[in-house]
N, CA, C and O atoms as CSV, one atom per row, in Angstrom:
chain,resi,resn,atom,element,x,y,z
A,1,UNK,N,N,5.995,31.079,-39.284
A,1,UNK,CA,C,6.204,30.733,-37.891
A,1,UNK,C,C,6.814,31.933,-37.188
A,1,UNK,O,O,7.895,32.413,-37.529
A,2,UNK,N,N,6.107,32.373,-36.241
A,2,UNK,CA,C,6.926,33.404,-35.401
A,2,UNK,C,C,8.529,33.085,-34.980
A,2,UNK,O,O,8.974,31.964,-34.730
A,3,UNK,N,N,9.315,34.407,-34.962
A,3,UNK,CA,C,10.594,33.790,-34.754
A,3,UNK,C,C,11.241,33.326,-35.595
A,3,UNK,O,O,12.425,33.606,-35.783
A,4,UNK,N,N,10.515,32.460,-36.312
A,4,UNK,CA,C,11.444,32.102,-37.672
A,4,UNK,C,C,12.532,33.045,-38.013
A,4,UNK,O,O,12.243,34.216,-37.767
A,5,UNK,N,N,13.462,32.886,-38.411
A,5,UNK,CA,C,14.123,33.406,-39.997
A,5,UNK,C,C,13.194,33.409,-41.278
A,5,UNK,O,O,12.380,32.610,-41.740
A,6,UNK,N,N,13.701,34.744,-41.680
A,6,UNK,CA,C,12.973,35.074,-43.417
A,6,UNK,C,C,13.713,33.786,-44.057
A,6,UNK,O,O,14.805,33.409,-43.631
A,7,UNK,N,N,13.098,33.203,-45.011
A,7,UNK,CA,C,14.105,32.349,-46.291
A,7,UNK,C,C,15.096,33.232,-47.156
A,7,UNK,O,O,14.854,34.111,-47.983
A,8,UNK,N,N,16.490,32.622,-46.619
A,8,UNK,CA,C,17.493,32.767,-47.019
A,8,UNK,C,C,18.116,33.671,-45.593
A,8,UNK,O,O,19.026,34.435,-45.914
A,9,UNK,N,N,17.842,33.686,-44.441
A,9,UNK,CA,C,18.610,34.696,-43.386
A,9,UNK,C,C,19.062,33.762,-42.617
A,9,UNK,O,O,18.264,32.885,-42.286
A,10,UNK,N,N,19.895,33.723,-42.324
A,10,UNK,CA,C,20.225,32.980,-40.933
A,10,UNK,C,C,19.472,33.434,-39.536
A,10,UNK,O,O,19.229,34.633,-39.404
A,11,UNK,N,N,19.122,32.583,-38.565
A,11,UNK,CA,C,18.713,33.101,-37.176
A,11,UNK,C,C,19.610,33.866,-36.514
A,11,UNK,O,O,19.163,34.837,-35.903
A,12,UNK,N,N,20.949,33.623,-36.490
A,12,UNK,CA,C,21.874,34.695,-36.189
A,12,UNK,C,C,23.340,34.120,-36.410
A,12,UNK,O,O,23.657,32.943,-36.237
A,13,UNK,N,N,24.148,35.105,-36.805
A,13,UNK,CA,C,25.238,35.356,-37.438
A,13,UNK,C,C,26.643,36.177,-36.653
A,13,UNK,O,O,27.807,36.212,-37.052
A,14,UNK,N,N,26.094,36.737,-35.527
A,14,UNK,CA,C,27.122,37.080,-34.406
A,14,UNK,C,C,27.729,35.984,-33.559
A,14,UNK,O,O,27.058,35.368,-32.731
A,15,UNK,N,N,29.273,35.704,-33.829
A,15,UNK,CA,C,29.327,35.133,-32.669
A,15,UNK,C,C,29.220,35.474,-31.179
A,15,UNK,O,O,29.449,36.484,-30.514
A,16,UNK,N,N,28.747,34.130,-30.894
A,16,UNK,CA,C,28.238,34.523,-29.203
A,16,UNK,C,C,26.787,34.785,-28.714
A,16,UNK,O,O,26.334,34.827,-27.570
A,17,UNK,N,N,25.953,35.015,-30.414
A,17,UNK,CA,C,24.954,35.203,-30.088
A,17,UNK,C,C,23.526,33.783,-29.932
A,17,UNK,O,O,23.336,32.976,-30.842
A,18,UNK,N,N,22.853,33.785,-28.848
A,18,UNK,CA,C,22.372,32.887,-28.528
A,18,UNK,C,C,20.939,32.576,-29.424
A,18,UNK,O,O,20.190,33.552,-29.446
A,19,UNK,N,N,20.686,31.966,-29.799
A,19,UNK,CA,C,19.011,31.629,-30.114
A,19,UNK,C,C,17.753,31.451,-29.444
A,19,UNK,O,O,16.588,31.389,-29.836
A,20,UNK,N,N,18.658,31.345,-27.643
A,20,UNK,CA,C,17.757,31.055,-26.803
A,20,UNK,C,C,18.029,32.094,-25.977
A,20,UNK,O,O,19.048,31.964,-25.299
A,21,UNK,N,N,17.052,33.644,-25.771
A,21,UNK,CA,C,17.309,34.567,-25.033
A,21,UNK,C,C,17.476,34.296,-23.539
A,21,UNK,O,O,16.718,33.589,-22.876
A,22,UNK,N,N,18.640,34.988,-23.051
A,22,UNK,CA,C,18.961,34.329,-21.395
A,22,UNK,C,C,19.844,32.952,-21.778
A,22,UNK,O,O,19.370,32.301,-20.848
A,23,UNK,N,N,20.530,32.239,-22.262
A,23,UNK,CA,C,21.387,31.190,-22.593
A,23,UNK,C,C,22.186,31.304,-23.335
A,23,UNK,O,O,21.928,31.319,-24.538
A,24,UNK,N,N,23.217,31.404,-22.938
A,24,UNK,CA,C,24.860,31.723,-23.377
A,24,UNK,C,C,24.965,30.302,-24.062
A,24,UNK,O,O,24.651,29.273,-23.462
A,25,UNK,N,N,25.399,30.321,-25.278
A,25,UNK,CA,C,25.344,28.769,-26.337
A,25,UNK,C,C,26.880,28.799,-26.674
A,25,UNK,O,O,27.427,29.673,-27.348
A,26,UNK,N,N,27.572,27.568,-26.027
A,26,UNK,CA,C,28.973,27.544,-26.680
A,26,UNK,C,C,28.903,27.503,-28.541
A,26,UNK,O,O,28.349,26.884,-29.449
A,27,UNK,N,N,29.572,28.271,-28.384
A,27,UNK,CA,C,29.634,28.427,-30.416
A,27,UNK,C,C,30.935,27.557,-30.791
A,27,UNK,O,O,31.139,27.536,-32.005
A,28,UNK,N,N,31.518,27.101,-30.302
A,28,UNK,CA,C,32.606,26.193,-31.106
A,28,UNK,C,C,32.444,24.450,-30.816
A,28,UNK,O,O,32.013,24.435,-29.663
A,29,UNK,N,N,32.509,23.687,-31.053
A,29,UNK,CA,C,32.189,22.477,-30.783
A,29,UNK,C,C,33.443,21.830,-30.231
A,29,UNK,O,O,34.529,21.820,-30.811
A,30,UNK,N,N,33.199,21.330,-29.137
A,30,UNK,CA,C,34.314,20.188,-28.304
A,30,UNK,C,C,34.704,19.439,-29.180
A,30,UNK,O,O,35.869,19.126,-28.931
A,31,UNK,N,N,34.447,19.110,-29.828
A,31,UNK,CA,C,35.724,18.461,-31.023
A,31,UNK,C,C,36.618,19.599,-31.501
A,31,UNK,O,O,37.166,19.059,-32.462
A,32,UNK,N,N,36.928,20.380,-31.459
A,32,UNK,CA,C,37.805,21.052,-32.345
A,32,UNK,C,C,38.347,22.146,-31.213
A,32,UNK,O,O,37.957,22.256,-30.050
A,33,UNK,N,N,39.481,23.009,-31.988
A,33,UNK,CA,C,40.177,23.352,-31.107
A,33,UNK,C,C,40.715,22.615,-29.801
A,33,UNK,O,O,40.742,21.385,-29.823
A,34,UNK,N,N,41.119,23.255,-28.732
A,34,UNK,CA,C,41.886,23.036,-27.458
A,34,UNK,C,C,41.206,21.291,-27.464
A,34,UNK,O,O,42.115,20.605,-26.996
A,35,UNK,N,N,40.238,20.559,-27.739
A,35,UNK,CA,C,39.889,19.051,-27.403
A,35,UNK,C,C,41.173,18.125,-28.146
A,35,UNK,O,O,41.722,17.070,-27.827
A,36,UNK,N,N,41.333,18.996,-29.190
A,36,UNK,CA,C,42.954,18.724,-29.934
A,36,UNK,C,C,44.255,18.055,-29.295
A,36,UNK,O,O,44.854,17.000,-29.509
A,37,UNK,N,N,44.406,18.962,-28.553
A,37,UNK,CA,C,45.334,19.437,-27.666
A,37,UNK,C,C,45.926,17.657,-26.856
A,37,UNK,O,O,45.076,16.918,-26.360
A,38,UNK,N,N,47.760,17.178,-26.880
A,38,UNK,CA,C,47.568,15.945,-26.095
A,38,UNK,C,C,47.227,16.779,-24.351
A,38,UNK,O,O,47.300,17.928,-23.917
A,39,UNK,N,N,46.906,15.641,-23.877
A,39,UNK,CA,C,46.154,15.446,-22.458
A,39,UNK,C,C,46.975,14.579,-21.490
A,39,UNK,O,O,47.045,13.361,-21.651
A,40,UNK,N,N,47.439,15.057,-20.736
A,40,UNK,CA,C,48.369,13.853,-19.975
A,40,UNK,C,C,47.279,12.882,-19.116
A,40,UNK,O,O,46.663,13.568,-18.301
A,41,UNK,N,N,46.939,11.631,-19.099
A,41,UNK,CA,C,46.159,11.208,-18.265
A,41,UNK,C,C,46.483,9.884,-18.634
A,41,UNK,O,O,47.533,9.846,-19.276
A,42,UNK,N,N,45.885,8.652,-18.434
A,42,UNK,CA,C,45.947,7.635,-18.170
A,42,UNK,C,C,44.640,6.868,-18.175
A,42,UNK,O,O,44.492,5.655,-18.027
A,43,UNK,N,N,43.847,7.670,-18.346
A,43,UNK,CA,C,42.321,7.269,-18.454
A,43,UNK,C,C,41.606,7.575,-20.017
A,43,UNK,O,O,42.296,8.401,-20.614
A,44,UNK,N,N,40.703,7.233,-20.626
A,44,UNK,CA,C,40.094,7.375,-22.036
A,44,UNK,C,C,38.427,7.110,-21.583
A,44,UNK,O,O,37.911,6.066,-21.182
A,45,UNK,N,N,37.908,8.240,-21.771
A,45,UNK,CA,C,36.791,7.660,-21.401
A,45,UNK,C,C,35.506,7.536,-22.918
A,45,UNK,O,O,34.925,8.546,-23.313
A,46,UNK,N,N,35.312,6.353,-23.464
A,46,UNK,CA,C,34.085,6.493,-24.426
A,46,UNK,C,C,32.829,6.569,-24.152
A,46,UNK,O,O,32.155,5.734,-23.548
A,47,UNK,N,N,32.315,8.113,-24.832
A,47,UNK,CA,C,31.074,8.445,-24.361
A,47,UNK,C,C,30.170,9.242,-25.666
A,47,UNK,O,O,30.831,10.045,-26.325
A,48,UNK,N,N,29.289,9.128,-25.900
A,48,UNK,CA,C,28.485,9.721,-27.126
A,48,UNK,C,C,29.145,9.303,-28.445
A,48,UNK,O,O,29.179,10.279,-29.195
A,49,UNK,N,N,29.656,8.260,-28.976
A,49,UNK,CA,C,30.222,8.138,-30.239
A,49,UNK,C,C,31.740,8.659,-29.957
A,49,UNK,O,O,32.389,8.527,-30.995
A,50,UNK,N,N,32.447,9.152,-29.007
A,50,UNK,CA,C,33.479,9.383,-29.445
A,50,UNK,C,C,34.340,8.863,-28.249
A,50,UNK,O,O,33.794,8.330,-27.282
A,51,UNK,N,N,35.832,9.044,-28.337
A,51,UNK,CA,C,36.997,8.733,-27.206
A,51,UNK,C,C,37.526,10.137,-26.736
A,51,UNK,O,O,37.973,10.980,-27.514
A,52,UNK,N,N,37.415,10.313,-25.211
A,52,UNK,CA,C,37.439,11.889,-24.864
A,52,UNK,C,C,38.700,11.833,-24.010
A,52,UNK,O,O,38.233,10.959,-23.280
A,53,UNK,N,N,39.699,12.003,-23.586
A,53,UNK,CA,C,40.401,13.242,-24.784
A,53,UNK,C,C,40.756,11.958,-26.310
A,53,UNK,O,O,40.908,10.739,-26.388
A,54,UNK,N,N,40.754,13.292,-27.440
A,54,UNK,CA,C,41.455,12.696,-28.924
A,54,UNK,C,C,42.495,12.105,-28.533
A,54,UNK,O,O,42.824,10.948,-28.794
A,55,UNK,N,N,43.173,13.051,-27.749
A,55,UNK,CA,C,44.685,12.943,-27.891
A,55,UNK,C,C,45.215,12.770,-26.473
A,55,UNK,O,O,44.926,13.674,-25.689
A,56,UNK,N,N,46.028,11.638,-25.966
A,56,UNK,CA,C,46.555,11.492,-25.025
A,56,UNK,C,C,48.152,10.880,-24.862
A,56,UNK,O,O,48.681,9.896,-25.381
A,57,UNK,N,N,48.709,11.967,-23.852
A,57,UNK,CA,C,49.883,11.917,-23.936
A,57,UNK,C,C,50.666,11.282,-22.406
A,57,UNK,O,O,50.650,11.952,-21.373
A,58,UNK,N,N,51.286,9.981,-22.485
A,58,UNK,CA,C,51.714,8.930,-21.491
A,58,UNK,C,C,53.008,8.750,-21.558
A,58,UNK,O,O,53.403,8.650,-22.719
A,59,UNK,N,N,54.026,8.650,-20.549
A,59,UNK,CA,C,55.158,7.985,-20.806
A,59,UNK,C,C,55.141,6.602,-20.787
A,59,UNK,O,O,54.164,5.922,-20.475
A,60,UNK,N,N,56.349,6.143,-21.158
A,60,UNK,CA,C,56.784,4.588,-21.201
A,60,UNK,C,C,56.486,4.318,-19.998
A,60,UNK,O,O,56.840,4.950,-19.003
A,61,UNK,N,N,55.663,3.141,-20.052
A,61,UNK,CA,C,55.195,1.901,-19.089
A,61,UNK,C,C,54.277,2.630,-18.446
A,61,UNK,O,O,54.243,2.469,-17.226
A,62,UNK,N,N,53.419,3.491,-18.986
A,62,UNK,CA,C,52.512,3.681,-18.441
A,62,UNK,C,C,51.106,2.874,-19.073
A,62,UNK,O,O,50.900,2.663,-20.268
A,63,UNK,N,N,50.478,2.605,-18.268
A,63,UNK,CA,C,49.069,1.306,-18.336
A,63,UNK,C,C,47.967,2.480,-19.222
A,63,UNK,O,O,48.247,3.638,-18.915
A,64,UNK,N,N,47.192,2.405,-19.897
A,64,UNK,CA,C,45.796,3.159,-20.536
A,64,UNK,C,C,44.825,2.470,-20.267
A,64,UNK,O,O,44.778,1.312,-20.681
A,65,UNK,N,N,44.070,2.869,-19.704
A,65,UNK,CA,C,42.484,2.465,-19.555
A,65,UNK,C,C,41.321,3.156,-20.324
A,65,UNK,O,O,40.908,4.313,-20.245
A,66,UNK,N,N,40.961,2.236,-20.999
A,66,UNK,CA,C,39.758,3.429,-21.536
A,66,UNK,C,C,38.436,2.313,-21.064
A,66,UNK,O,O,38.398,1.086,-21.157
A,67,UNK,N,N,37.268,3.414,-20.462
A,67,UNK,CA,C,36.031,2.773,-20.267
A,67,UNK,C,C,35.006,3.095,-21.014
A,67,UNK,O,O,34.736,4.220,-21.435
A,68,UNK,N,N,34.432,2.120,-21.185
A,68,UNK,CA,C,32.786,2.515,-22.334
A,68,UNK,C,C,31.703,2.480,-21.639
A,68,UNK,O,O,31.206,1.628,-20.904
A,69,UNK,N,N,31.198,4.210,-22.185
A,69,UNK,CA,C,30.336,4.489,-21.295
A,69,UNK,C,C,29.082,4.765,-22.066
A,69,UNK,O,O,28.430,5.747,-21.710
A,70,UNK,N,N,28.683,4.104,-22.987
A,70,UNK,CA,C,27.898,4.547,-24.192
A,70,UNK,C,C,27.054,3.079,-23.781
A,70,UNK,O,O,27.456,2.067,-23.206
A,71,UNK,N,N,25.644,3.458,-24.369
A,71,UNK,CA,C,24.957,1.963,-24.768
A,71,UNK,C,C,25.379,1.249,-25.606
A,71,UNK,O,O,25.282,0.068,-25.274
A,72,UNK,N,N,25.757,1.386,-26.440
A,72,UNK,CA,C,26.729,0.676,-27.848
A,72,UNK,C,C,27.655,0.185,-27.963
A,72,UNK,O,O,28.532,0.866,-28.495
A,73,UNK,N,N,27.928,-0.881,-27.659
A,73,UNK,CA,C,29.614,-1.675,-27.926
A,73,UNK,C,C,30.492,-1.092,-28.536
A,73,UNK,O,O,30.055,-0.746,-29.634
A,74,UNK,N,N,31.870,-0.705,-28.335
A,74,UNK,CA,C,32.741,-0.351,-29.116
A,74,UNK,C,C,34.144,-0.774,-28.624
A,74,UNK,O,O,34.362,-1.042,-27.443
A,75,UNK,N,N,35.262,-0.826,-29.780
A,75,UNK,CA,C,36.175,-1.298,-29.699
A,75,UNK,C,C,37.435,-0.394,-29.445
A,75,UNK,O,O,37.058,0.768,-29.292
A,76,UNK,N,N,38.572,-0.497,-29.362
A,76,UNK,CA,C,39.988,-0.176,-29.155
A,76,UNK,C,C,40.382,-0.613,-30.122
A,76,UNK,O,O,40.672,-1.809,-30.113
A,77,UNK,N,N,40.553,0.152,-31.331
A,77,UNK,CA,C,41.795,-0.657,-31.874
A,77,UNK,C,C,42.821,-0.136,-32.803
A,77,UNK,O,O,42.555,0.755,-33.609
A,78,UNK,N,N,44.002,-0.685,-32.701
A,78,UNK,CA,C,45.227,0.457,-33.975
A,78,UNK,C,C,44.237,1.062,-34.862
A,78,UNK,O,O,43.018,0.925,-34.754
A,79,UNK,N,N,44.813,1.697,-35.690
A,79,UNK,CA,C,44.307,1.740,-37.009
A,79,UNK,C,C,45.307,1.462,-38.140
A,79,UNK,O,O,45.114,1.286,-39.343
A,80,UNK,N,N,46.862,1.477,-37.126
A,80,UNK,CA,C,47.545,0.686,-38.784
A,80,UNK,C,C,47.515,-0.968,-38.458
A,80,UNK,O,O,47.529,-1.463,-37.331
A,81,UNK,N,N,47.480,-1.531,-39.457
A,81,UNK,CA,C,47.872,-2.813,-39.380
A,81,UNK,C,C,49.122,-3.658,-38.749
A,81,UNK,O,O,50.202,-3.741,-39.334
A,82,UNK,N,N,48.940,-4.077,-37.892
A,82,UNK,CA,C,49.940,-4.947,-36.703
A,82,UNK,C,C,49.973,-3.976,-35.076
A,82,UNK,O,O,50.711,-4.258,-34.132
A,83,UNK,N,N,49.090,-2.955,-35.104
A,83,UNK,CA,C,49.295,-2.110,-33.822
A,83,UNK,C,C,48.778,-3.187,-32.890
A,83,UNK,O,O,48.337,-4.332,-32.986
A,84,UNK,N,N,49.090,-2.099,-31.732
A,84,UNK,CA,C,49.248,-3.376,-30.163
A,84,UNK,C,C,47.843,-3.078,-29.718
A,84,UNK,O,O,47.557,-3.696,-28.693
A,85,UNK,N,N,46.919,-2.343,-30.170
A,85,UNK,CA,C,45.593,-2.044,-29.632
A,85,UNK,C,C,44.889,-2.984,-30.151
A,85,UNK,O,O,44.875,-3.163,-31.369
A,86,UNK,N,N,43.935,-4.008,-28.979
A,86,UNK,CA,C,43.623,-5.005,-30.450
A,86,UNK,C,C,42.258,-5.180,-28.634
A,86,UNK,O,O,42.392,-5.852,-27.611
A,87,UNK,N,N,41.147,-4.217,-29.077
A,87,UNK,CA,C,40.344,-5.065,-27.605
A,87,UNK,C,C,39.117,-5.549,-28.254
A,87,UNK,O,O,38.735,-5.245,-29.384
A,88,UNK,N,N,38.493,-6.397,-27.350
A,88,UNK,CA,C,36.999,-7.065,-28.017
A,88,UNK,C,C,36.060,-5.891,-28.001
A,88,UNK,O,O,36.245,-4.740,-27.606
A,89,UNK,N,N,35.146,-6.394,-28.460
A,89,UNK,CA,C,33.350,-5.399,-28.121
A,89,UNK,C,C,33.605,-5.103,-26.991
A,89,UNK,O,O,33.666,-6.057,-26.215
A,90,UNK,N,N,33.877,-3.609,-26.372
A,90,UNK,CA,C,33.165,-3.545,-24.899
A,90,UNK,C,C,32.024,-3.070,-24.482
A,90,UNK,O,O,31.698,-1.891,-24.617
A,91,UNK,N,N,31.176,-4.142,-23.827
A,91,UNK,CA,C,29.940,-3.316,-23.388
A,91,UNK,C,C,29.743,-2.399,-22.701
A,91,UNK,O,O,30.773,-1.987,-22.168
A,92,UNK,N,N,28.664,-1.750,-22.404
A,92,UNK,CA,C,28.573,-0.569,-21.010
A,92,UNK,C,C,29.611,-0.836,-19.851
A,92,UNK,O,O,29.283,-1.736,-19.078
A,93,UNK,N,N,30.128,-0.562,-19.745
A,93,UNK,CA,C,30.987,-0.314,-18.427
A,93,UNK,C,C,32.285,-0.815,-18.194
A,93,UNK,O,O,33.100,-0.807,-17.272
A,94,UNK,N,N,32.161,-1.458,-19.870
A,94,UNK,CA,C,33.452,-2.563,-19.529
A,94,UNK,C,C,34.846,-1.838,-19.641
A,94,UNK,O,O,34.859,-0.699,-20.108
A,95,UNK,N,N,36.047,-2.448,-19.231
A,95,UNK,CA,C,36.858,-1.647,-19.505
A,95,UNK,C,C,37.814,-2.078,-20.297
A,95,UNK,O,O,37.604,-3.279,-20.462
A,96,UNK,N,N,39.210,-1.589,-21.160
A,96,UNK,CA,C,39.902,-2.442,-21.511
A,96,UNK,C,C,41.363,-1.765,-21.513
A,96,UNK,O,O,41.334,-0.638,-22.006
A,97,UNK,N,N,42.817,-2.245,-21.015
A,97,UNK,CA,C,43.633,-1.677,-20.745
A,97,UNK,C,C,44.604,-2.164,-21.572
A,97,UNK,O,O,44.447,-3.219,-22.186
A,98,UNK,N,N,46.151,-1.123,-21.691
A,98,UNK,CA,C,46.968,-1.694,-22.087
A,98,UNK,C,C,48.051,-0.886,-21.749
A,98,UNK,O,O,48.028,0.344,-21.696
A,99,UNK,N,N,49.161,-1.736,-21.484
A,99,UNK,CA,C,50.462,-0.703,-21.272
A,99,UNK,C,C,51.566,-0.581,-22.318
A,99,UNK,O,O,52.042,-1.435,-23.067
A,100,UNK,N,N,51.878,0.889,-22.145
A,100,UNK,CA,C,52.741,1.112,-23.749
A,100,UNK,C,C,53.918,0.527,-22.786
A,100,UNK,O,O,53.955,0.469,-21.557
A,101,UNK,N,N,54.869,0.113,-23.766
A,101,UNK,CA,C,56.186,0.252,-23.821
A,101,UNK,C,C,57.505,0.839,-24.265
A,101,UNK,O,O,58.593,1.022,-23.718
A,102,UNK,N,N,56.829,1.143,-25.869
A,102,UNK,CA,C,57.813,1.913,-26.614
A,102,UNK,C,C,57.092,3.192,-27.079
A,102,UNK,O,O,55.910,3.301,-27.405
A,103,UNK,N,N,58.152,4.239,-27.036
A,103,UNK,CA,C,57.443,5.199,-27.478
A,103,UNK,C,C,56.917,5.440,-29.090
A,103,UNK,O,O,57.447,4.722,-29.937
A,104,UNK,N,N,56.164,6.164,-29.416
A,104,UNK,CA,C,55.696,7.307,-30.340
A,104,UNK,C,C,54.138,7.516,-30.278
A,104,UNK,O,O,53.463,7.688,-29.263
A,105,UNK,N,N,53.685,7.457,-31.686
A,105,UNK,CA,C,52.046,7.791,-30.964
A,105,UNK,C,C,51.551,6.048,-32.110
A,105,UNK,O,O,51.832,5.268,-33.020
A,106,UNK,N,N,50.613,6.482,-30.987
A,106,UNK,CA,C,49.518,5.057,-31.411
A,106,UNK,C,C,47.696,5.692,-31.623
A,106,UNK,O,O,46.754,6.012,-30.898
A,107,UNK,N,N,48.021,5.595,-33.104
A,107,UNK,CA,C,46.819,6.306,-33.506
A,107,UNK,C,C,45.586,4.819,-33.526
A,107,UNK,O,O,46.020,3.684,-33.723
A,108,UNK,N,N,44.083,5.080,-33.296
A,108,UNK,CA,C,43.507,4.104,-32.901
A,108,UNK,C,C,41.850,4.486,-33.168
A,108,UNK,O,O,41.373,5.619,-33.104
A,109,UNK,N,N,41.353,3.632,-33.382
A,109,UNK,CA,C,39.412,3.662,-33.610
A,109,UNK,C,C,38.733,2.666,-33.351
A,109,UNK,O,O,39.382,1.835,-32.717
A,110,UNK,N,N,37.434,2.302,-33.618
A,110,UNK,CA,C,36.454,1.351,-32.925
A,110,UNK,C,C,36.365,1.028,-34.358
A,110,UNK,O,O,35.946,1.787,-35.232
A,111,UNK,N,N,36.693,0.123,-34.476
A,111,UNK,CA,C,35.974,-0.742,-35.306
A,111,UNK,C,C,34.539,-1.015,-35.995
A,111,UNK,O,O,34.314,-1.390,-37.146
A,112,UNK,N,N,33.652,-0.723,-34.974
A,112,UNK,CA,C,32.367,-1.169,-35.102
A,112,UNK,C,C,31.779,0.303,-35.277
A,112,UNK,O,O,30.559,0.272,-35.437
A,113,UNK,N,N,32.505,1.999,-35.291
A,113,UNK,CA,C,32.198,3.299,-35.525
A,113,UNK,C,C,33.704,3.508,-36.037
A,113,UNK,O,O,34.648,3.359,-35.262
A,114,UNK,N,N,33.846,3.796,-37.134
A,114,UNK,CA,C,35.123,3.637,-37.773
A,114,UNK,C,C,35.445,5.401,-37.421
A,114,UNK,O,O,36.591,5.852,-37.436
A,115,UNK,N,N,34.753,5.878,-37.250
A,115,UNK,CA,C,34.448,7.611,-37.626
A,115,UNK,C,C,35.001,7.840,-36.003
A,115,UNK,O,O,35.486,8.962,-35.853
A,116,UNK,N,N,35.014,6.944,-34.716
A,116,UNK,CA,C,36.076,7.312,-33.491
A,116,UNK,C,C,37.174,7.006,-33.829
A,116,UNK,O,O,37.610,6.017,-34.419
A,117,UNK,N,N,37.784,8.194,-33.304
A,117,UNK,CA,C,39.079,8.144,-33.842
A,117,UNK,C,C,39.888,9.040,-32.819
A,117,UNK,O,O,39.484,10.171,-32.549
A,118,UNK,N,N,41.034,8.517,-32.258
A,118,UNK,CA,C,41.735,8.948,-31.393
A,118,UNK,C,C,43.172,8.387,-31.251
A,118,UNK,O,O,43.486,7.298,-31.730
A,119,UNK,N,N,44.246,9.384,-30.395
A,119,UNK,CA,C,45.527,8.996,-30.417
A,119,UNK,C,C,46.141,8.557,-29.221
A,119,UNK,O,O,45.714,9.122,-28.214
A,120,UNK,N,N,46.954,7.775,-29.063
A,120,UNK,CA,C,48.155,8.065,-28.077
A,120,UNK,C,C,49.933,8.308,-27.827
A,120,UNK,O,O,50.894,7.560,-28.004
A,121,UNK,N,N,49.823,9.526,-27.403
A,121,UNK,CA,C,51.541,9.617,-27.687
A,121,UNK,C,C,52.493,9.421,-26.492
A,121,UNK,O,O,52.488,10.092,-25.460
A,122,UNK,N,N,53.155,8.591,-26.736
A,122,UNK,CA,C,54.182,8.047,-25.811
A,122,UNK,C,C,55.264,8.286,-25.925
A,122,UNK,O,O,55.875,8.093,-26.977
A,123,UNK,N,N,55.757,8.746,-24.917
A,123,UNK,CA,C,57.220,9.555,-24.592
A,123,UNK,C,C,57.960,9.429,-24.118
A,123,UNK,O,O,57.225,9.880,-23.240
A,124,UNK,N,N,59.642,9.085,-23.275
A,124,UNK,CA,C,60.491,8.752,-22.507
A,124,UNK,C,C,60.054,9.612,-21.219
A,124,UNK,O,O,60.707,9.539,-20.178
């Protein structure tokens, strides 16, 4: 196939370098690095399999909203046993809220995609 790679070469091995001449290709993936990072906001938005930001950082009595924006039902919920995150299936658009009260972090996933996985850290 023209273009191809020989067997055993990679197509390219520079970072930064594109596969598609004229198109600058982010080389690190939005999951990692700075997506890390807590996020002060108040909003969670689920979109493509995942909860965007990972990590979100709220003070006490502040409300969380996260909306699902995926075709696929997915849930809110702790991931340790007795956490306060506890929401049904939400469909497209639905939303589901909750307000912290006490601080630390409240680590949390969908149930129904065990592999989303996201936090919240709560602070005075």
């Amino acid at each position: 196939m023209p273009g191809a790679p020989a067997p055993g070469h990679a197509a390219s091995t520079a970072p930064g370098d594109s596969p598609m001449p004229g198109m600058n290709m982010p080389m690190r993936s939005p999951e990692t690095g700075a997506a890390d990072e807590p996020v002060t906001a108040d909003a969670v938005t689920i979109k493509n399999f995942a909860f965007s930001p990972t990590a979100l950082e709220v003070k006490v009595g502040t409300t969380v909203t996260w909306t699902n924006q995926d075709t696929d039902a997915h849930t809110v919920t702790s991931a340790a046993s007795g956490g306060p995150l506890h929401s049904p299936a939400l469909a497209t658009h639905v939303t589901y809220g909750y307000r912290f009260t006490k601080p630390g972090t409240y680590a949390y996933l969908c149930t129904i995609h065990p592999f989303m996985t996201a936090k919240v850290e709560v602070t005075r």
